[in-house]
N, C-alpha and C positions, 0 to 999 in steps of 0.2 A: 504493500500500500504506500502513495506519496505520503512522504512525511508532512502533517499541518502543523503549521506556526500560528499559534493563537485563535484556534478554532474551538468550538463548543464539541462533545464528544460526540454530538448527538449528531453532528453535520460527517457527512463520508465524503463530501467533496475536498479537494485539494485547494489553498489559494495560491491562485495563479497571478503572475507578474507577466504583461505584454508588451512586449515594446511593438508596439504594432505599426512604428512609424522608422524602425530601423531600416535598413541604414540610414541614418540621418546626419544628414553633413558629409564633409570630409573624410578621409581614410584614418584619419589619427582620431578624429569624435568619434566616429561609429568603434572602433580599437576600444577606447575607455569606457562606451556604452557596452560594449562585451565583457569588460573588465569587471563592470557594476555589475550584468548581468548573472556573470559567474560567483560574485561576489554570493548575490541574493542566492543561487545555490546551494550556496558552504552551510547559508543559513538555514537551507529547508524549503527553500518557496520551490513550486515550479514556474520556469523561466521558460516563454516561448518567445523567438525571436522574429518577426517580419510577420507582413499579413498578406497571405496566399500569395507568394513572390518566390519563383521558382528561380535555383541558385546561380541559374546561367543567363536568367533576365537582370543580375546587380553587376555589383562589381567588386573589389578584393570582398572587401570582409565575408561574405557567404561563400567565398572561395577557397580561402583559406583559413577559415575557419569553423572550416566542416561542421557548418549548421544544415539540419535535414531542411528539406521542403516543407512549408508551412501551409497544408493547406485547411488550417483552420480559418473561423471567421466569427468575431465575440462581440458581443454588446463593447461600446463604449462608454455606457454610460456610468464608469467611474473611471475616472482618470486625476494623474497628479503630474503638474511639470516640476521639473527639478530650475532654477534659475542657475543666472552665473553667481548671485551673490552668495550663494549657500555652499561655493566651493571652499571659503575659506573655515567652512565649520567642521570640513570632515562629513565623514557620511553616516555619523550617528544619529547628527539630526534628520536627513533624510528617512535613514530607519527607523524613528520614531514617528514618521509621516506616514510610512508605509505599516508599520502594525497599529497606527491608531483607528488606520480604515481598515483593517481585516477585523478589529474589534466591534466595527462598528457594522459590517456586510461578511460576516465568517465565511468559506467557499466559495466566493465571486472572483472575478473578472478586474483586475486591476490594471489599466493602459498608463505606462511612464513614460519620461517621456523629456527630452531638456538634454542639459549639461552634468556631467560627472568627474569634469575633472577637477580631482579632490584637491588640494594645496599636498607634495607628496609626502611628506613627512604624516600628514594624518593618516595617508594610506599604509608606511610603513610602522605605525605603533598600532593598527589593527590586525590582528593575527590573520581573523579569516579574509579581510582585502589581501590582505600580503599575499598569503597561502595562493589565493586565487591570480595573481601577478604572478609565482611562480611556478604556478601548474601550466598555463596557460601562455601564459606574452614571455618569461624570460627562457634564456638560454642554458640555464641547470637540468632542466628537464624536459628534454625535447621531443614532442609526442604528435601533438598536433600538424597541418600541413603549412598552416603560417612559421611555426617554429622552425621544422624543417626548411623551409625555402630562404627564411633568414636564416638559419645556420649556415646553409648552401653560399649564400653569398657573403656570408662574412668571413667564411675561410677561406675565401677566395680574393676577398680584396686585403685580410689581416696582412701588415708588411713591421718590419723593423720600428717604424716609426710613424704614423699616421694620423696628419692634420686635416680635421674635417670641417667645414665650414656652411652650414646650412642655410640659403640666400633665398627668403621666401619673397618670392613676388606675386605676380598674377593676380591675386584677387588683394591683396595687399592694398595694390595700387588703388584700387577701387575706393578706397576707404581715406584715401588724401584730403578730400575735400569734404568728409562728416564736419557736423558740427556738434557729433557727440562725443562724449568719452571712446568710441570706439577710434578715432582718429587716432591717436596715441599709443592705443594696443595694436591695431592692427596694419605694423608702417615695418616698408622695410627696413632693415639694415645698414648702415655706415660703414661701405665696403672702403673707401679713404682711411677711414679712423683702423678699422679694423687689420688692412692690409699695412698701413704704419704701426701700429703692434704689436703685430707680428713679427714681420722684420726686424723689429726692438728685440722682440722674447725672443727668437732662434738664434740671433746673432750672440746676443748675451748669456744664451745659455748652450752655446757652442752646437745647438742642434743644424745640420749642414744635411745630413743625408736622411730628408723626409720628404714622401710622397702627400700633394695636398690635395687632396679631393674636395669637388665641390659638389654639394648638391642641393638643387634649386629644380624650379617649376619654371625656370625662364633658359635653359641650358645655351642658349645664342647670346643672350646678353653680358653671359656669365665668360662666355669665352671671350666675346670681344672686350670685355673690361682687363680681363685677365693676363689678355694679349698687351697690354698696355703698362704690366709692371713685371717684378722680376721673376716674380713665381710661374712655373710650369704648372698645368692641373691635370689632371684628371675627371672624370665625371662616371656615370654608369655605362655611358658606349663604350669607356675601357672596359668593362667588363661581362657585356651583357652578350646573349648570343642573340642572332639576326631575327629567329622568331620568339625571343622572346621579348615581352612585353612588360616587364614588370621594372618597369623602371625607380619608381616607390620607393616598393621593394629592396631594391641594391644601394637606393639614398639611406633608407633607415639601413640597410647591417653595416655602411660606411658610417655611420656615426654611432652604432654598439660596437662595431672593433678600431674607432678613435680611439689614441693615446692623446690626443687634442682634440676637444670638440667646441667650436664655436656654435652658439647656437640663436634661430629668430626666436621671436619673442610667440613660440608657435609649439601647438601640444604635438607635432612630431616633432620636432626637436629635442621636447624633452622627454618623450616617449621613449628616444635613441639613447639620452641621458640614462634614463632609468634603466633600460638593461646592459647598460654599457659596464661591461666589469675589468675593463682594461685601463679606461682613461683613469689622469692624473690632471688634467690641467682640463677647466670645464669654465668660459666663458659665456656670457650675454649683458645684450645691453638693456640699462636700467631705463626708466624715464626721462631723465635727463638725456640720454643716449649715450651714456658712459660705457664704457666698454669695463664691465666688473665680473669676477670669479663668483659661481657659486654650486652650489650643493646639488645634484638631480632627487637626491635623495630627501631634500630638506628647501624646498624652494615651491613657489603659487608658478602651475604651470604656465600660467599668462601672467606678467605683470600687470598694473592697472587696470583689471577687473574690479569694477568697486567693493567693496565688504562690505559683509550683512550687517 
């Protein structure tokens, strides 16, 4: 029998957790939506993901992450979104969101629905988030066909020395001229600021024979900027083969097998951060556009997301 979390004895139904609007977003949101999802698992809920969305009509996530066909179809009529500002609480207050409506509708239908990506450190002092980050998304136990494909490419690009520099553009740019708080979170990078830095720390710290790969969603702009200072790159056409497509893919295992990782102000980046158990030296830039060191482990996966 499913296990139920907070249910009357007398009900045999299971409560069920839907993300009925998965994949949602991005390939690094819909990642941490998986992440939650797996989470609520650990706890007991049944978790189904997507609604009636067969796995060759999406794109990564139902690909490699060997989620079955969905072809269920559930009332919506209880649903909870998760905000951006409730990332910096951790996700216990969510789960008190989510059993205070199982108390109140035992056996239903719950649709979630939002943002999850927790501030990390909240996720690393909970056992069963943790647990479900290590079953799942990192590279200790490789099971899945997402882990698999990242293992594949990270042993493939792993060298001597490996600076990774994550250059998010594309929809970035869109977001120059808000006139909200999103302006500031979602801007690119100071490739100037950054590539002076650089050159500062390898020079100073005598590192001379390192491969720098860049990966970005802009790969033409990247070479022609790059073409223009001293550093040689790299990108995922070094490594990718002619039909394959998963170029993503080969951006995130270059930034889990960095020994440098620079990173945007973007939850792949820190996604790469987070399984990344090689790197030493972990960059991004603050609000101000400083270029500062910090924690993957112990950092808000976006800066300036407002707080609850």
């Amino acid at each position: 029998m499913e296990a139920i979390i907070g249910v009357n004895k007398n009900y045999l139904l299971p409560n069920i957790i839907w993300f009925n609007k998965f994949p949602n977003g991005r390939f690094a949101n819909a990642t941490f939506q998986f992440l939650y999802g797996k989470y609520l698992e650990n706890l007991g809920y049944k978790v189904i993901f997507g609604s009636q969305i067969s796995p060759k009509d999406t794109n990564l996530p139902w690909e490699l992450f060997d989620l079955p066909d969905n072809q269920d179809n559930f009332s919506t009529e209880h649903s909870l979104f998760f905000s951006d500002s409730e990332r910096t609480s951790g996700p216990e207050k969510s789960i008190q969101r989510i059993k205070k409506h199982f108390e109140n509708y035992p056996g239903s239908v719950l649709c979630v629905d939002g943002y999850f990506q927790f501030d990390t450190g909240t996720i690393r002092k909970n056992n069963d988030y943790y647990s479900a980050f290590e079953n799942n998304l990192s590279l200790k136990n490789v099971t899945n066909t997402f882990q698999v494909a990242l293992k594949k490419y990270h042993n493939k690009i792993q060298c001597e020395y490996l600076v990774a520099i994550h250059v998010r553009r594309g929809d970035y740019l869109d977001f120059q001229n808000s006139e909200s708080w999103t302006k500031n979170v979602f801007r690119p990078i100071n490739l100037n600021n950054i590539v002076e830095k650089l050159q500062d720390y390898t020079i100073k710290n005598r590192i001379s024979n390192f491969i720098l790969y860049i990966a970005s969603d802009d790969i033409d702009f990247c070479k022609e900027y790059f073409n223009k200072t001293i550093f040689n790159i790299v990108t995922s056409e070094n490594f990718i083969e002619d039909d394959d497509k998963n170029h993503l893919m080969v951006d995130l295992a270059a930034m889990t097998a960095a020994n440098m990782l620079i990173a945007s102000n973007s939850s792949l980046s820190i996604l790469g951060g987070m399984i990344n158990t090689i790197g030493r030296v972990f960059w991004r830039e603050d609000m101000n556009g400083e270029l500062i060191s910090f924690d993957p482990w112990s950092t808000p996966i976006l800066y300036g997301v407002p707080p609850c």
